[in-house]
N, C-alpha and C positions, 0 to 999 in steps of 0.2 A: 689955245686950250682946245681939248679936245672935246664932243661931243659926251654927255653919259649916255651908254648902253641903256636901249629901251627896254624894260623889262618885262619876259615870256610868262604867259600863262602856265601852269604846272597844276594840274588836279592833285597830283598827289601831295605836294608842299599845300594846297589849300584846304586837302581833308587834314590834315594832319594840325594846320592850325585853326580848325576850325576844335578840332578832337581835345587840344591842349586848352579853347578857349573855355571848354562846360567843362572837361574831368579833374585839368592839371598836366603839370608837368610829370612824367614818367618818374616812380622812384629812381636814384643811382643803383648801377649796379650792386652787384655784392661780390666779395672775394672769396671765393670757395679757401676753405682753409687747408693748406701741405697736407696730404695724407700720415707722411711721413713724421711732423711736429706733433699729429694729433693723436698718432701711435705711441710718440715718447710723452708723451701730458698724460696720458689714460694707460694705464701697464693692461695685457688683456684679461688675467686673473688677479684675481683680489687676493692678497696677502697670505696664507693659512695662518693658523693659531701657531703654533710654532715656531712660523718666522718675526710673528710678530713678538713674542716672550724671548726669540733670542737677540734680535734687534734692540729690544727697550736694554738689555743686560749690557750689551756693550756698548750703550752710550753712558752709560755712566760710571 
């Protein structure tokens, strides 16, 4: 069997758990949403009066 590797000191892995041990662990990221999906969920004008009186007529 082989020896285990001794392990190096690193300041920055030691600030960093010293930072996670008072605040917490970092939220997950977040996924910026398609520009493209959020264009066809939201139209960029709002309906007018007449399209909406001619719309209600031919669904029924």
């Amino acid at each position: 069997m082989s020896k285990p590797k001794k392990q190096v000191f690193s300041k920055i892995k030691a600030v960093k758990a010293n930072a996670r041990a008072r605040v917490g662990t970092p939220p997950p990221e977040r996924v910026l949403p398609d520009p493209k999906q959020k264009l066809a969920a939201k139209p960029k004008h709002k309906p007018t009066m007449a399209d909406l009186i001619g719309n209600i007529g031919e669904e029924e």
